[in-house]
C-alpha angles and dihedrals in degrees: 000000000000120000109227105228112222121258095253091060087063101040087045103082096047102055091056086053087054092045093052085049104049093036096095090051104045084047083067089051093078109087134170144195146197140220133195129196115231111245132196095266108106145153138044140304106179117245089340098063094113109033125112105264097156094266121091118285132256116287089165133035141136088223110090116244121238118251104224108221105231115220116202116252091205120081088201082050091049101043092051092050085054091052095037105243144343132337088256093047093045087046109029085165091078106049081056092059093040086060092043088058089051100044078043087064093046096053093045088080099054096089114240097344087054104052087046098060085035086062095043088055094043089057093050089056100053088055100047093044089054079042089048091046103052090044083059103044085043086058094045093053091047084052098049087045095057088053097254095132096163132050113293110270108232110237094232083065098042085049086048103050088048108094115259119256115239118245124235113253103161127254123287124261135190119215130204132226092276088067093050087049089047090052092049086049100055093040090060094044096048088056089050098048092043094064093043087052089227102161084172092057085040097065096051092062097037151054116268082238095058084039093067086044093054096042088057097051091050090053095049085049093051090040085063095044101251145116132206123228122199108175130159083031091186111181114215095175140026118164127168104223104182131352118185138149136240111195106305096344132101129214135176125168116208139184118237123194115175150157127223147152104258126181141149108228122193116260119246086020130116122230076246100064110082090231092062102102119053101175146000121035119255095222098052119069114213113211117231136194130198148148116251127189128195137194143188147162119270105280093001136100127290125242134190110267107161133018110194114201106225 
């Protein structure tokens, strides 16, 4: 008397073969992103903007920043970047046999009909593994021919074992005492023509870059109804930190501490109506530090190009 076998035994094995076959592609499915939030640090330093200089780095520059290549630190990871993928993606034959031993199994307990498509599958797999081994050992001779005795060396470790080339950041400078006395006075100046809201004043003292940053920051002020006011600007510290050129471009890069009374009044308010200040108190200075970067033309005059929050 012969047992029936239910519908899902014979469906069984092929649906894990399905699965080893398909497992390679649904793996690239997964994806993920990232996201940053914009800061107060803008504007261009040559070829140092983005270098590390104790302040915060750059969130907004015209300069483009570099893309760091990334090596793997894995030689699985990077031999299987050479040979573009995983073994199974590389070799998708195999996940196939793989499938057909394990549907072999499976069918190995159905009785007779069973045993007869196990031994067709068996004997498939015997062809395709003596296929599978000469195309190997064809490869392997084609590979000692060409005077490639060793493993192939992936490209990413062979990047990675060559020295790394030095980047160009401009040759060091020294400045005087004139410069220090040019970078006060524009400080000063940029402070005075910013509460006044004088874009006109404003590029005079600064790069067309930091203009439009300022000019922005101006608009979304005014768009909100309010005005910022900086007064008593009184400067503690000033030190250069590095100069250097860059063709016929100058840069130096200076800390600025300073004090200074600092509110937002109301737009279209006197000093008299009791809604004119928004923020900040006018009797109490409030201390700032901050990076600042100027630039200038060989023999011309500087003008601010960068300010670094710290």
């Amino acid at each position: 008397m012969s047992r029936r076998f239910p519908q899902w035994r014979l469906l069984a094995p092929l649906f894990l073969c399905a699965v080893l076959t398909l497992a390679p592609s649904l793996a690239e499915a997964r994806a993920g992103s990232s996201s940053s939030s914009p800061g107060s640090s803008m504007g261009s330093r040559g070829s140092r903007s983005f270098e590390q200089n104790g302040a915060q780095p750059m969130t907004r520059s015209a300069n483009p920043a570099p893309q760091a290549a990334v090596p793997s630190t894995s030689p699985m990871g990077a031999a299987a970047a050479a040979g573009g993928g995983s073994f199974f993606q590389r070799h998708p034959f195999l996940t196939g046999i793989a499938g057909g031993f394990l549907g072999s199994m499976l069918f190995s307990s159905m009785g007779g009909m069973g045993h007869a498509m196990g031994g067709i599958l068996t004997f498939l797999i015997i062809g395709l593994l003596i296929f599978l081994a000469i195309r190997l050992f064809m490869g392997w001779r084609s590979s000692s021919s060409s005077g490639n005795s060793g493993m192939p060396v992936p490209q990413s470790v062979g990047a990675a074992a060559a020295p790394a080339r030095a980047r160009f950041r401009g040759t060091d400078v020294a400045v005087g005492d004139a410069d220090l006395t040019a970078f006060q006075g524009l400080h000063a100046g940029i402070q005075e023509a910013w509460s006044r809201g004088d874009l006109g004043r404003m590029r005079q003292l600064m790069t067309p870059e930091m203009l439009g940053y300022f000019s922005e920051e101006l608009s979304r002020n005014a768009s909100k109804g309010v005005q910022n006011l900086v007064s008593n600007v009184n400067l503690l510290k000033g030190d250069v930190s590095e100069a250097w050129e860059e063709g016929d471009l100058q840069y130096a890069t200076a800390y600025m501490r300073w004090t200074a009374n600092d509110i937002d009044v109301r737009i279209g308010r006197s000093p008299n109506d009791a809604d004119y200040i928004v923020s900040g108190n006018p009797r109490v200075p409030t201390e700032a530090e901050e990076v600042w970067t100027f630039v200038r033309s060989r023999g011309g005059k500087w003008l601010l190009s960068a300010v670094q929050q710290v």
